[in-house]
Structure formats: structure tokens, C-alpha cells
PyMOL Python script that loads the backbone (N, CA, C, O; Angstrom):
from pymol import cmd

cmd.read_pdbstr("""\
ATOM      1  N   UNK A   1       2.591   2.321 -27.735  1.00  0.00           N
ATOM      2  CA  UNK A   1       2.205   2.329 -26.335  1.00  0.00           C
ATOM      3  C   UNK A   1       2.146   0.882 -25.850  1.00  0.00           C
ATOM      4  O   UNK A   1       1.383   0.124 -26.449  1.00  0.00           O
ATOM      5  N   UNK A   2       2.867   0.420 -24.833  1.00  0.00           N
ATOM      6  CA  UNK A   2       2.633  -0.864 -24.113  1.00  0.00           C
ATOM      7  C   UNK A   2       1.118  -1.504 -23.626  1.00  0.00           C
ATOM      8  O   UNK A   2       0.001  -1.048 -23.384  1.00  0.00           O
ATOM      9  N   UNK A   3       1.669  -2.619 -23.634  1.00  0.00           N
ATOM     10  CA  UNK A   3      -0.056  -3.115 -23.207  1.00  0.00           C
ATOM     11  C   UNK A   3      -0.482  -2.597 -22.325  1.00  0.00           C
ATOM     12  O   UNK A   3      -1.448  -1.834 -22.352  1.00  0.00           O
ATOM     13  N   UNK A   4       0.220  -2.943 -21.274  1.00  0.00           N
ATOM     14  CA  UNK A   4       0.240  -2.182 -19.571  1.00  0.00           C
ATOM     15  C   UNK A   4      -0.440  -0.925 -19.523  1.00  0.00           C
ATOM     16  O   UNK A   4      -1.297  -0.744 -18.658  1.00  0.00           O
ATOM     17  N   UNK A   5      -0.090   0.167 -20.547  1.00  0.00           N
ATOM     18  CA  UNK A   5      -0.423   1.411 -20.077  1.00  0.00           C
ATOM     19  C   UNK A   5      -1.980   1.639 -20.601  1.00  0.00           C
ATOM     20  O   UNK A   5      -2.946   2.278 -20.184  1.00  0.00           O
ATOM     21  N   UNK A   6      -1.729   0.835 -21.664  1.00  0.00           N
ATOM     22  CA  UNK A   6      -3.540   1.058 -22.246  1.00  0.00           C
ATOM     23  C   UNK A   6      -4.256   0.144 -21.511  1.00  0.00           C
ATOM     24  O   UNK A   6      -5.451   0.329 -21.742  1.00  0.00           O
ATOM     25  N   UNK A   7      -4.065  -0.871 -20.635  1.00  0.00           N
ATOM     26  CA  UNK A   7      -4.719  -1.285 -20.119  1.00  0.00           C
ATOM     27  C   UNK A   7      -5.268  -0.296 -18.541  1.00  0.00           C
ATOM     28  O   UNK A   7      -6.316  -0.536 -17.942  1.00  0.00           O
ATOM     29  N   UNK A   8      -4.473   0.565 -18.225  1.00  0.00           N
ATOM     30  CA  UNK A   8      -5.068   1.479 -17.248  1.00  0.00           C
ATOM     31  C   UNK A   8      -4.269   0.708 -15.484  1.00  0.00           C
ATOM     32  O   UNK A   8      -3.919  -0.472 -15.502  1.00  0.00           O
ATOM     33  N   UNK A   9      -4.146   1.317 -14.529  1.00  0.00           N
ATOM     34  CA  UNK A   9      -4.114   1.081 -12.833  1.00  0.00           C
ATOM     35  C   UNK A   9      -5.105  -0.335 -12.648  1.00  0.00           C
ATOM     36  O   UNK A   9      -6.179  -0.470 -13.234  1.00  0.00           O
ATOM     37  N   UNK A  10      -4.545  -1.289 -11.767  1.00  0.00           N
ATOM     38  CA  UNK A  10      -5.890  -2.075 -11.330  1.00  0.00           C
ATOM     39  C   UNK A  10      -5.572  -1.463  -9.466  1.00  0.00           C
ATOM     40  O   UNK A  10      -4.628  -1.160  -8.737  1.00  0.00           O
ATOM     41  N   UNK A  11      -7.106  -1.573  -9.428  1.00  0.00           N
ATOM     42  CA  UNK A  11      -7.193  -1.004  -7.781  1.00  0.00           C
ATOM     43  C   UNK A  11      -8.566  -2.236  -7.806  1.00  0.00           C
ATOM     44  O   UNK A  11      -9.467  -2.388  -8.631  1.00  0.00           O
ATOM     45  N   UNK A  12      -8.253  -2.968  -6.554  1.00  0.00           N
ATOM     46  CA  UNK A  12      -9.423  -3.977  -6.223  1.00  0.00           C
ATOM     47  C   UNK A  12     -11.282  -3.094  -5.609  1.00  0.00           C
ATOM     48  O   UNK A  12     -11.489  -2.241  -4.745  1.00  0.00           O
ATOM     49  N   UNK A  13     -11.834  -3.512  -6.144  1.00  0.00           N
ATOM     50  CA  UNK A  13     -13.084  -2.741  -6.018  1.00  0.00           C
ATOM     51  C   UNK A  13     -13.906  -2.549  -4.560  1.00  0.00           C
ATOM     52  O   UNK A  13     -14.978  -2.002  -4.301  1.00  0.00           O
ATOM     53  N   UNK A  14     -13.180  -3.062  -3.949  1.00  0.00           N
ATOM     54  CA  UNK A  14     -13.719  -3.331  -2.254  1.00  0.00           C
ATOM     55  C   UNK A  14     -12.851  -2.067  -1.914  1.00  0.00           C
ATOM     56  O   UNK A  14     -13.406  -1.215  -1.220  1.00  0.00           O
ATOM     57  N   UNK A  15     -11.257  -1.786  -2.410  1.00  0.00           N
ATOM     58  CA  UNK A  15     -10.892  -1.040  -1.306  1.00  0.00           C
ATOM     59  C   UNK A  15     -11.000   0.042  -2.931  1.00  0.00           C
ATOM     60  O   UNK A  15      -9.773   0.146  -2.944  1.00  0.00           O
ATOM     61  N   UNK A  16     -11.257   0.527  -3.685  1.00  0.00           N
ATOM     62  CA  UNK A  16     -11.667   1.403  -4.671  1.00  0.00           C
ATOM     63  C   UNK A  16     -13.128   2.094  -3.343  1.00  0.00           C
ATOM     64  O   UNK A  16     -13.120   3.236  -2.883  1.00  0.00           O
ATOM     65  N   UNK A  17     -13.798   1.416  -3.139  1.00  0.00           N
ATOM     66  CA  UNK A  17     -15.508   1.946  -2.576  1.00  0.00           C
ATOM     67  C   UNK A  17     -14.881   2.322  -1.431  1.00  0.00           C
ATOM     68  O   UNK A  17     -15.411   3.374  -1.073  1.00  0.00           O
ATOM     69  N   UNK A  18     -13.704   1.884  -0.388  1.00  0.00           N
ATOM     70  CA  UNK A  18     -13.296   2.576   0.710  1.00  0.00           C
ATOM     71  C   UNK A  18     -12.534   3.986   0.613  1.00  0.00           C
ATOM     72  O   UNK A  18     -12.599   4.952   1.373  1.00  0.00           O
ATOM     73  N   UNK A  19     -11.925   3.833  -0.349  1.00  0.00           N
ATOM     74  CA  UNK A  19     -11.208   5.137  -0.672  1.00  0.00           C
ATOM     75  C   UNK A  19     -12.628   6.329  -0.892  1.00  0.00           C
ATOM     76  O   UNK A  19     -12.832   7.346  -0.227  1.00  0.00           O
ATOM     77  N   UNK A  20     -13.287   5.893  -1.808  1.00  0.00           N
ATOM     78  CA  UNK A  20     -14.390   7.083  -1.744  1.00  0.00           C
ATOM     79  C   UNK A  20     -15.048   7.705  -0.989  1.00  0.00           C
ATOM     80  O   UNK A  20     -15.289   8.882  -0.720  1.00  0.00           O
ATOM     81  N   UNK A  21     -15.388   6.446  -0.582  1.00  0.00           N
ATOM     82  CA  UNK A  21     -16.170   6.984   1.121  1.00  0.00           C
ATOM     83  C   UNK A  21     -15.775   7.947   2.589  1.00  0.00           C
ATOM     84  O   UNK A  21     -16.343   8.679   3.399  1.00  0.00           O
ATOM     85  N   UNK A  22     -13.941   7.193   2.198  1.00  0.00           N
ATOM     86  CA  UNK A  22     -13.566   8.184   3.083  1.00  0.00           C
ATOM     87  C   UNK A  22     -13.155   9.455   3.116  1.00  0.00           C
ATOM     88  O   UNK A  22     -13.021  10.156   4.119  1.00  0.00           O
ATOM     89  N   UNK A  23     -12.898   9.827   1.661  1.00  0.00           N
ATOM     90  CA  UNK A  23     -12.896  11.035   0.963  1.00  0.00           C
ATOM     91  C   UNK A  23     -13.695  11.675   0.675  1.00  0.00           C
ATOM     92  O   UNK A  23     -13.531  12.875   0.456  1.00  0.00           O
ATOM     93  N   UNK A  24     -14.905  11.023   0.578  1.00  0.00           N
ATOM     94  CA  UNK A  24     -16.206  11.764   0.716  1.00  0.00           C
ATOM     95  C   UNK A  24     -16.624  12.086   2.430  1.00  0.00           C
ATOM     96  O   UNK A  24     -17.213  13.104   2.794  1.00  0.00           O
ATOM     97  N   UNK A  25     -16.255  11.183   3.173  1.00  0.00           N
ATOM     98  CA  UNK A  25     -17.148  11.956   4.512  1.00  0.00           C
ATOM     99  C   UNK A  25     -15.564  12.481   5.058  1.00  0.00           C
ATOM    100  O   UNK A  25     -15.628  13.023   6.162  1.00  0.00           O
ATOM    101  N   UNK A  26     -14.406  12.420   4.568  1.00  0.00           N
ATOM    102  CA  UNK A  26     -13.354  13.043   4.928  1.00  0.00           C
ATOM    103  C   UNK A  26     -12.601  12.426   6.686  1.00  0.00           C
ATOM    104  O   UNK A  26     -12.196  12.995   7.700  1.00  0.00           O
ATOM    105  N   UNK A  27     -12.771  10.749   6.150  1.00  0.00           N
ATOM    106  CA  UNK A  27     -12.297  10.358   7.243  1.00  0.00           C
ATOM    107  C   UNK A  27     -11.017  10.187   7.591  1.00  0.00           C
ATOM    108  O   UNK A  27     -10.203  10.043   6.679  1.00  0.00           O
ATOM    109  N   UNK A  28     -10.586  10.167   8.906  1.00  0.00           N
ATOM    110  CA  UNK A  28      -9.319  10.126   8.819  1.00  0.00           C
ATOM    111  C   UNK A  28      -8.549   8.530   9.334  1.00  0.00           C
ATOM    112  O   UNK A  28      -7.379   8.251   9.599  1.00  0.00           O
ATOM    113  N   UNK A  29      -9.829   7.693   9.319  1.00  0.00           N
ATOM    114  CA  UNK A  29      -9.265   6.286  10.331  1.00  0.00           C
ATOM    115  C   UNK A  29      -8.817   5.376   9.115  1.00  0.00           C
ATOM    116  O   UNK A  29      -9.178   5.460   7.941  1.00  0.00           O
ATOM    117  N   UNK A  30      -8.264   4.817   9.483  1.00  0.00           N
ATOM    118  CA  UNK A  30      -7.043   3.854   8.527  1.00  0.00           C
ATOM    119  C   UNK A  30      -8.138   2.875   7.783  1.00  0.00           C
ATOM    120  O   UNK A  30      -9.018   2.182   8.292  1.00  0.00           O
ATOM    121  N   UNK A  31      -7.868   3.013   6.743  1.00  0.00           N
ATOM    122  CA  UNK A  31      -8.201   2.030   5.640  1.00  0.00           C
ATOM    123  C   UNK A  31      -7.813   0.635   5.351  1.00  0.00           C
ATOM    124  O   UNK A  31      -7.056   0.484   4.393  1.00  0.00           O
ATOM    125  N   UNK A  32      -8.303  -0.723   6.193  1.00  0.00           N
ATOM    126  CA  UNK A  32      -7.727  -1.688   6.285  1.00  0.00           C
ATOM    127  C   UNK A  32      -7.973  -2.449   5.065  1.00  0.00           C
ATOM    128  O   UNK A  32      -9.120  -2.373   4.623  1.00  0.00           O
ATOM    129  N   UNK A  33      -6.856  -3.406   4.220  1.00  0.00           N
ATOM    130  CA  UNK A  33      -6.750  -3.636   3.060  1.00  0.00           C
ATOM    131  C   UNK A  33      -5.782  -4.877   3.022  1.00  0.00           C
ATOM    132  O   UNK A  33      -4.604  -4.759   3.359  1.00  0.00           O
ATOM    133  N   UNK A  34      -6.318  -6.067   2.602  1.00  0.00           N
ATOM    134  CA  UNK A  34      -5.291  -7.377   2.298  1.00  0.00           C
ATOM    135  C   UNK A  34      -5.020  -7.138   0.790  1.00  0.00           C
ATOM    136  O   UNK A  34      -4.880  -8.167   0.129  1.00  0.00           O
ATOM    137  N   UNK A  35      -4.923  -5.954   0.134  1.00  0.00           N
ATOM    138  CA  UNK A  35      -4.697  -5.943  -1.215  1.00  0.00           C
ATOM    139  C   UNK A  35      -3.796  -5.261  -1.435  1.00  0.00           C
ATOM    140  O   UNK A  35      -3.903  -4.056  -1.661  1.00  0.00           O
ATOM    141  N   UNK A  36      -2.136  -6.245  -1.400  1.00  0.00           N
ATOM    142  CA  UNK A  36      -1.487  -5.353  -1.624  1.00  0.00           C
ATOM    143  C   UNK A  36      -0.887  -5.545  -3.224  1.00  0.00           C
ATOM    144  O   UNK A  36       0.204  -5.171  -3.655  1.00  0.00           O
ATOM    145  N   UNK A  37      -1.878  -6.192  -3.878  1.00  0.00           N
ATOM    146  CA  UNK A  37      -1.663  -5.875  -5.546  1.00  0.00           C
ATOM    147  C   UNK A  37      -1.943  -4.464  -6.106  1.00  0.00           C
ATOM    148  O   UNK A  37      -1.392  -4.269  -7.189  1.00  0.00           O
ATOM    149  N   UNK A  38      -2.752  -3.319  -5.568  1.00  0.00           N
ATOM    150  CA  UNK A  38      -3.344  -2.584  -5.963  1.00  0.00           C
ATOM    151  C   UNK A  38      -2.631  -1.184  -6.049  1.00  0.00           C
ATOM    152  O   UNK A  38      -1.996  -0.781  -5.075  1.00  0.00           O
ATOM    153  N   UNK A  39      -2.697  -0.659  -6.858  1.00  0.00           N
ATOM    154  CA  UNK A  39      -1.614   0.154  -7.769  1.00  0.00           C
ATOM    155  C   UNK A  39      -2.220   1.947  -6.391  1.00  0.00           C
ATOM    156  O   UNK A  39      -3.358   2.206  -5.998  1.00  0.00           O
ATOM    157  N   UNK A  40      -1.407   2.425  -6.204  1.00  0.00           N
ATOM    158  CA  UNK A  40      -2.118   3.543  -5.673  1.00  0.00           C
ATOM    159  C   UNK A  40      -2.179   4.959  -6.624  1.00  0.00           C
ATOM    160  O   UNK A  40      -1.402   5.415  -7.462  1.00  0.00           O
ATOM    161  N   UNK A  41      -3.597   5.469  -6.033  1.00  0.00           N
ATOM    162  CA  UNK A  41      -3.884   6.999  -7.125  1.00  0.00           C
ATOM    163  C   UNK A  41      -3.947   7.806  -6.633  1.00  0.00           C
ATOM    164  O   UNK A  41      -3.758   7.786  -5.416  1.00  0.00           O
ATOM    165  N   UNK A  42      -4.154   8.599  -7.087  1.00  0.00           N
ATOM    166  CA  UNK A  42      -4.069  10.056  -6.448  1.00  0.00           C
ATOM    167  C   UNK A  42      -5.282  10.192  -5.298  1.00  0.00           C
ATOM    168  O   UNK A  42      -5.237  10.838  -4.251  1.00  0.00           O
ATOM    169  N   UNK A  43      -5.898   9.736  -5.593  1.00  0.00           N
ATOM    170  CA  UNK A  43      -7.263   9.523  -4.845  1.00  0.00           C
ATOM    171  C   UNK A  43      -6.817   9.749  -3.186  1.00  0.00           C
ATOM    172  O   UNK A  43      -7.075  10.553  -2.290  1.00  0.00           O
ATOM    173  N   UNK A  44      -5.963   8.485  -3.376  1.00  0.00           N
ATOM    174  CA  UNK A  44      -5.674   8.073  -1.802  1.00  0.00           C
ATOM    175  C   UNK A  44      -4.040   9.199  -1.253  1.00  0.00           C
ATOM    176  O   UNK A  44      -3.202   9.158  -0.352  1.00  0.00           O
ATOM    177  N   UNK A  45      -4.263   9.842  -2.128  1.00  0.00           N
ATOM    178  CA  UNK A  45      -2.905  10.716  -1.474  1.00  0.00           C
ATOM    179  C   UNK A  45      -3.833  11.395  -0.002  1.00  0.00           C
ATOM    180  O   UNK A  45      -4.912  11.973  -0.134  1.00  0.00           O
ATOM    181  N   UNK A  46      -3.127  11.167   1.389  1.00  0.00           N
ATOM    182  CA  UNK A  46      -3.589  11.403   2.250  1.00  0.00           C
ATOM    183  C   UNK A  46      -3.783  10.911   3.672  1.00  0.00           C
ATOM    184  O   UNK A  46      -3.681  11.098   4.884  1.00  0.00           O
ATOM    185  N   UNK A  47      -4.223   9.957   2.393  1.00  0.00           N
ATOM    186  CA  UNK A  47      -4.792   9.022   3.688  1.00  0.00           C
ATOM    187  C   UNK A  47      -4.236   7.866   4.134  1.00  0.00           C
ATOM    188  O   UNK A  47      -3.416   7.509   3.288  1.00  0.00           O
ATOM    189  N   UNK A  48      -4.272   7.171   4.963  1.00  0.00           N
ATOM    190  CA  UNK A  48      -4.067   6.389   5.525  1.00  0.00           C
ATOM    191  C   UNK A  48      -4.060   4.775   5.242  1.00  0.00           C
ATOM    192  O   UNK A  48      -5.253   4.486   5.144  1.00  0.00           O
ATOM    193  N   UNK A  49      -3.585   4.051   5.133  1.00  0.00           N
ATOM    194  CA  UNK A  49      -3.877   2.533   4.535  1.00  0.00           C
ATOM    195  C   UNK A  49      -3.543   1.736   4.874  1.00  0.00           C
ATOM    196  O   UNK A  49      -2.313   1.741   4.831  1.00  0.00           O
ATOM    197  N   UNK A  50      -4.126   0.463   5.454  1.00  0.00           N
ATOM    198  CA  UNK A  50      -3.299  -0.290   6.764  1.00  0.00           C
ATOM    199  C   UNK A  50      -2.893  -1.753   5.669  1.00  0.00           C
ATOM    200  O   UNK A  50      -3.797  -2.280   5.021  1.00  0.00           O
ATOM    201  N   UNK A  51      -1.881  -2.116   5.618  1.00  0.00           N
ATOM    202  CA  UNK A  51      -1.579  -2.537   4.327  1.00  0.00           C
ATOM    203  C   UNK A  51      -1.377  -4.211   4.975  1.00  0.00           C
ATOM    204  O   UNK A  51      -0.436  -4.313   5.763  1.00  0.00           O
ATOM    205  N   UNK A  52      -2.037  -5.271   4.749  1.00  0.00           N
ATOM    206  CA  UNK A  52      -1.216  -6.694   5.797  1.00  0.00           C
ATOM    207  C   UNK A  52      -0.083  -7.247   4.759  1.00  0.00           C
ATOM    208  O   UNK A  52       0.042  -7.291   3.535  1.00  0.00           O
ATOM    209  N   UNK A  53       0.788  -7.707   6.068  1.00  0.00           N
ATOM    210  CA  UNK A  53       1.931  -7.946   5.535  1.00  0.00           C
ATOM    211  C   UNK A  53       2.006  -9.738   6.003  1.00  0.00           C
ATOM    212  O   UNK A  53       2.976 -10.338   6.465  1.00  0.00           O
ATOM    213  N   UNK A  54       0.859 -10.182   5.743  1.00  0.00           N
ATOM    214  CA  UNK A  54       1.191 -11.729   6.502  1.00  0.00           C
ATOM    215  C   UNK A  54       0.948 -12.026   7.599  1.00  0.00           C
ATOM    216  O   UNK A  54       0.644 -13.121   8.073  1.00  0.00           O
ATOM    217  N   UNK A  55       1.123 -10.642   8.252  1.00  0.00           N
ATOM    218  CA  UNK A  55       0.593 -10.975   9.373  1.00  0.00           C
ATOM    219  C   UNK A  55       0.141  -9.692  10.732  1.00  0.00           C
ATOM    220  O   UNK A  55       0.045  -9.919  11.938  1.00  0.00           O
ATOM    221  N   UNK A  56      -0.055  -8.451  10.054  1.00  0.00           N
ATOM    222  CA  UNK A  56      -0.490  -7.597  10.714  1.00  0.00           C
ATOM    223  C   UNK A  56      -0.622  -6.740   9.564  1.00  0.00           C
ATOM    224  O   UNK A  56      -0.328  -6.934   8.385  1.00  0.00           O
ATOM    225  N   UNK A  57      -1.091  -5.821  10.115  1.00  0.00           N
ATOM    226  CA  UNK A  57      -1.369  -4.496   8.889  1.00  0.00           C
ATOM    227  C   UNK A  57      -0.407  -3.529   9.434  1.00  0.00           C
ATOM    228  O   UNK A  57      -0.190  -3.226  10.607  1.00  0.00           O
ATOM    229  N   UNK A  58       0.112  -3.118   8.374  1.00  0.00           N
ATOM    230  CA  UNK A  58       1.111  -1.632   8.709  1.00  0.00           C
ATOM    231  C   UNK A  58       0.343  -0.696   7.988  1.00  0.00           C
ATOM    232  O   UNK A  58       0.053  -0.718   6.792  1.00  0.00           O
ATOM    233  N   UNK A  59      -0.037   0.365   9.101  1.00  0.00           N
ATOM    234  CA  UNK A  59      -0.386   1.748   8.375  1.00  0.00           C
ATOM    235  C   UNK A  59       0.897   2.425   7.699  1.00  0.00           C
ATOM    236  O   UNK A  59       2.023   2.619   8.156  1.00  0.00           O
ATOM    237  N   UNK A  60       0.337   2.718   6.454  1.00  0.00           N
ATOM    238  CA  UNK A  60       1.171   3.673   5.707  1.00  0.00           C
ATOM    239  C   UNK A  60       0.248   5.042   5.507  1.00  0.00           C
ATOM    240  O   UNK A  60      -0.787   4.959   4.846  1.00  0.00           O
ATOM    241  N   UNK A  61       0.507   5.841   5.882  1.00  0.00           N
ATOM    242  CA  UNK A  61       0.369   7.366   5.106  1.00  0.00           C
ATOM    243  C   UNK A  61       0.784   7.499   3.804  1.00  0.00           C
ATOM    244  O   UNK A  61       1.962   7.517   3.447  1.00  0.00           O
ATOM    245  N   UNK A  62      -0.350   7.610   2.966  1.00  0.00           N
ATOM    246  CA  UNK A  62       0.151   7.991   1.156  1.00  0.00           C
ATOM    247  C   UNK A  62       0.360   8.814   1.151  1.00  0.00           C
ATOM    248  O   UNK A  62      -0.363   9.604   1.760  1.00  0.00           O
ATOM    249  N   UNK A  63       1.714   9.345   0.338  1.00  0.00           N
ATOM    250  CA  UNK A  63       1.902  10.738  -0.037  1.00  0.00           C
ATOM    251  C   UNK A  63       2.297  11.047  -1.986  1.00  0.00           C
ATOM    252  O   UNK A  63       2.834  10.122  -2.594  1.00  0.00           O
ATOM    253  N   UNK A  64       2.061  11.981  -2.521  1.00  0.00           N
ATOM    254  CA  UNK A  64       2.408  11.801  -4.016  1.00  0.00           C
ATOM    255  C   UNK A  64       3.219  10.859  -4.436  1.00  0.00           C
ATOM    256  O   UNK A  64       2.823   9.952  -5.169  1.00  0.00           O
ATOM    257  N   UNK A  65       5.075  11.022  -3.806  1.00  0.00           N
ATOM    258  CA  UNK A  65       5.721  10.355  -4.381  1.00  0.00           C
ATOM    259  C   UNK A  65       5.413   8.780  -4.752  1.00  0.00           C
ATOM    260  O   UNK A  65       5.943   8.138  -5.660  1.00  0.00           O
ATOM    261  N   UNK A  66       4.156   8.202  -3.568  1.00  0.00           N
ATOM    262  CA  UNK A  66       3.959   6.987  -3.926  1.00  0.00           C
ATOM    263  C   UNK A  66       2.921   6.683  -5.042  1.00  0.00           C
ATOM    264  O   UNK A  66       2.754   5.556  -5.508  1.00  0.00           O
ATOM    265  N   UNK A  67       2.325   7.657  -5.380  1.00  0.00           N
ATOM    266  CA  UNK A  67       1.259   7.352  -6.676  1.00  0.00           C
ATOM    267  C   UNK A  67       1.940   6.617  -8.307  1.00  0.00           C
ATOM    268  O   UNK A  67       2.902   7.056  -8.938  1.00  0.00           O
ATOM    269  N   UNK A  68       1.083   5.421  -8.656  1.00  0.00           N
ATOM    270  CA  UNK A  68       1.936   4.407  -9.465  1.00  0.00           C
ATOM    271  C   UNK A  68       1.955   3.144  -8.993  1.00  0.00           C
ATOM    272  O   UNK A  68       1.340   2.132  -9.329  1.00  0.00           O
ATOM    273  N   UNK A  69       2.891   3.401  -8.023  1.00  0.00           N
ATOM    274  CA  UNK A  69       3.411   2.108  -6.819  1.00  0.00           C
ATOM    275  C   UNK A  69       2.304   1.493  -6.357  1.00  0.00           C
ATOM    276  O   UNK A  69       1.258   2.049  -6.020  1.00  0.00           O
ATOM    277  N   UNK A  70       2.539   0.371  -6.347  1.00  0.00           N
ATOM    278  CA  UNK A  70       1.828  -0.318  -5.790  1.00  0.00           C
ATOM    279  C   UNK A  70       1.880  -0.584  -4.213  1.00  0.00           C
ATOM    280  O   UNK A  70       2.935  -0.456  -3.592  1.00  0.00           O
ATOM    281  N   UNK A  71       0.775  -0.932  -3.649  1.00  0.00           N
ATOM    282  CA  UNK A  71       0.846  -0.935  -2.125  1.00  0.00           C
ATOM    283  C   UNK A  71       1.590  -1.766  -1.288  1.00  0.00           C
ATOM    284  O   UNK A  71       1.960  -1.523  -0.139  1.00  0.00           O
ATOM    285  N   UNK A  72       1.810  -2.929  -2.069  1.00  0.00           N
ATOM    286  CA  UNK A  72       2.531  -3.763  -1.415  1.00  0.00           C
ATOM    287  C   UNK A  72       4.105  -4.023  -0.925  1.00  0.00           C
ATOM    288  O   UNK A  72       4.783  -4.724  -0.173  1.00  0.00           O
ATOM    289  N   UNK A  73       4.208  -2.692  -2.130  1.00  0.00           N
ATOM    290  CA  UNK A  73       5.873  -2.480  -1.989  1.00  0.00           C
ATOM    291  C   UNK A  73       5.503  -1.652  -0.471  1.00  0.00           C
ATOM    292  O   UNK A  73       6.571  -1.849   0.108  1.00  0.00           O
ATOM    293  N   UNK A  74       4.859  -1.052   0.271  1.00  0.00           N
ATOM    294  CA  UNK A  74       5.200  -0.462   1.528  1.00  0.00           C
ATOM    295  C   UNK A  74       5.566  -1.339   2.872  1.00  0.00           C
ATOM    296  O   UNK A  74       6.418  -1.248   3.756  1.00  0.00           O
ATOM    297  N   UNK A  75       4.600  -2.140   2.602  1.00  0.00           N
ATOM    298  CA  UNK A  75       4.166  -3.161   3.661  1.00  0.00           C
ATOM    299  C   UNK A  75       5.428  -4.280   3.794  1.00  0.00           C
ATOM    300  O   UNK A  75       5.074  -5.445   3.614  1.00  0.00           O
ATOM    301  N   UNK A  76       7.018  -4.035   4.120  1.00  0.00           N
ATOM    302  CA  UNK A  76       7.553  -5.340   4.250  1.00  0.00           C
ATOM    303  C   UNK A  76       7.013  -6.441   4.651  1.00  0.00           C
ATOM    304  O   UNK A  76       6.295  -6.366   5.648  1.00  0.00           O
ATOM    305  N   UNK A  77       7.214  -7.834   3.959  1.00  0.00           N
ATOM    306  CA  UNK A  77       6.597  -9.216   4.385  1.00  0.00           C
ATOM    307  C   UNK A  77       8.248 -10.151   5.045  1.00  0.00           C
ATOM    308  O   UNK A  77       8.236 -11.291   5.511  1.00  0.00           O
ATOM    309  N   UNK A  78       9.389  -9.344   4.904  1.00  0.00           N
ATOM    310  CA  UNK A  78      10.030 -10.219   5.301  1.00  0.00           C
ATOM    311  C   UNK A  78      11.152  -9.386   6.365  1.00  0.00           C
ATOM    312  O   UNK A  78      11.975  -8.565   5.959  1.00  0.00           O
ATOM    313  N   UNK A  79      11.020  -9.700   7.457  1.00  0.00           N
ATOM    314  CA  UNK A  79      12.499  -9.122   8.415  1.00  0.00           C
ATOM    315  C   UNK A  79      13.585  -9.609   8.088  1.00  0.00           C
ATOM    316  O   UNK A  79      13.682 -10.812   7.843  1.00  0.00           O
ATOM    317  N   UNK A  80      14.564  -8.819   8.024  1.00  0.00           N
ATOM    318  CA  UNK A  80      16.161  -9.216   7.816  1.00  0.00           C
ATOM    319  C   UNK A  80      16.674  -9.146   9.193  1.00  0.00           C
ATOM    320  O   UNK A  80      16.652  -8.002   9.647  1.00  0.00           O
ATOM    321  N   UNK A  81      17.090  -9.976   9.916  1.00  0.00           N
ATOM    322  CA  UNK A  81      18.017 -10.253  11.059  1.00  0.00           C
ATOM    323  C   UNK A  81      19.377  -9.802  11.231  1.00  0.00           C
ATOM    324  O   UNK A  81      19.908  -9.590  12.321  1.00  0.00           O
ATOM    325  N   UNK A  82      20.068  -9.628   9.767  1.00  0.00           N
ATOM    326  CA  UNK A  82      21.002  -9.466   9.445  1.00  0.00           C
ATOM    327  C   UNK A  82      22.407 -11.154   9.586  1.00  0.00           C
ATOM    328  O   UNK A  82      22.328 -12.207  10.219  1.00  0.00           O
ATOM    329  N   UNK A  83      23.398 -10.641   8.731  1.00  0.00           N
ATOM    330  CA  UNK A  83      24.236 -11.926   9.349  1.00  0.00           C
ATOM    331  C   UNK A  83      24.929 -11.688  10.727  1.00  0.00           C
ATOM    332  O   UNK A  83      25.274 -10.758  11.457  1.00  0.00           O
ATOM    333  N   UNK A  84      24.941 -13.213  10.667  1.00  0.00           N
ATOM    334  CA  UNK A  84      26.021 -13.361  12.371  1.00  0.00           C
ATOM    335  C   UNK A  84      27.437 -12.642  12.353  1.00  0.00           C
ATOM    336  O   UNK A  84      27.692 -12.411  11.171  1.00  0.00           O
ATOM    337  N   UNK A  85      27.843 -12.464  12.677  1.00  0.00           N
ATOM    338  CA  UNK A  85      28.611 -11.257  13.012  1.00  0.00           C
ATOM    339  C   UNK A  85      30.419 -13.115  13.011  1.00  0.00           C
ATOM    340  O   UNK A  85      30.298 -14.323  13.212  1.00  0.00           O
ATOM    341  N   UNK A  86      31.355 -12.470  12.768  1.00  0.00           N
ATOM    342  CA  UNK A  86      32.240 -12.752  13.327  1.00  0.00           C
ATOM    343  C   UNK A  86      32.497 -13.337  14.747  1.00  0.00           C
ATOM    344  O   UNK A  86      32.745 -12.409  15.516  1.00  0.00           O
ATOM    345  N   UNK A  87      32.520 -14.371  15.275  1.00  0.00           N
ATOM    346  CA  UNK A  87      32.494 -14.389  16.676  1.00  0.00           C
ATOM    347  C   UNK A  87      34.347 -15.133  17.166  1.00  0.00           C
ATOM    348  O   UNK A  87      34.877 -15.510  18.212  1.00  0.00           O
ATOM    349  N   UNK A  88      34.784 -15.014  15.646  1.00  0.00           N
ATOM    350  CA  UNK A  88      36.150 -15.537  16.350  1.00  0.00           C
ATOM    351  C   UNK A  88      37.228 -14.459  16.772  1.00  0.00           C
ATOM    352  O   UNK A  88      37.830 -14.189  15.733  1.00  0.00           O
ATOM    353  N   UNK A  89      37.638 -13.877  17.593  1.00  0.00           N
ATOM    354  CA  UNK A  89      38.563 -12.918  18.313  1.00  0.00           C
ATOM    355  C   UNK A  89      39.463 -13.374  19.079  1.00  0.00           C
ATOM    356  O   UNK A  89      40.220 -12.603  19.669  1.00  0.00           O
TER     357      UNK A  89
END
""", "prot")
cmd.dss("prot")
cmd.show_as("cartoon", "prot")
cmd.util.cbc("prot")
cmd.orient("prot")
């Protein structure tokens, strides 16, 4: 077994106590979070998670397929513009 797996999910303990709370009083308002190291669980399938990306928070809606993943993969930090196009015709 890898280190990784015996070492267990890390979820930061500030937004660990938000997830409970809101699952306990069954809230539905977005869960704001600068942690986007934090692995997501089943816990948070549901709900809502406003994830910052540098410079705003993007709500994401968790759903199963994302349990594992970490949060930060939702939240793009970088826009692609795309390239300049050809302009000689």
C-alpha cells in the first residue's frame, strides 16, 4: 500500500467544521473556502463550495464524480485567450 493511501484525505479543519455544520442544519448557502488543497468527501457531495481562484470565488456544486479530487482542480486560476488568429489574407 502507498504512503499516500495510509496516510488518509487531508481536508483543512476550518472548512472540515463548515461542511458539518451545514449538513447538520442542512444549509444550502455556499461554503466560502481559500483551500483549494483540500481533497473532497463524500460529506460535501451536495453542496455548494465557493472555491477562490486568485481572485474571486467560483461556486462549484459537488457531485460524486468529484469525490477524491481535490478542490482546486474546479476553480480555474488561469484564462486562456487563445492564440492570435492569422491576420495575413
Amino acid at each position: 500500500m502507498p504512503r499516500s493511501v495510509r496516510k488518509g484525505p487531508f481536508v483543512d479543519s476550518h472548512l472540515a467544521k463548515k461542511v458539518t455544520a451545514a449538513a447538520a442544519k442542512n444549509d444550502r448557502r455556499p461554503i466560502k473556502t481559500w483551500s483549494r488543497r483540500s481533497m473532497v468527501l463524500p460529506d460535501m457531495v451536495g453542496l455548494t463550495i465557493a472555491i477562490h481562484n486568485g481572485r474571486q470565488h467560483v461556486p462549484v456544486l459537488v457531485s460524486e464524480n468529484m469525490v477524491g479530487h481535490k478542490l482546486g482542480e474546479f476553480a480555474v486560476t488561469r484564462t486562456y485567450k487563445g492564440h492570435t488568429g492569422d491576420r495575413k489574407t
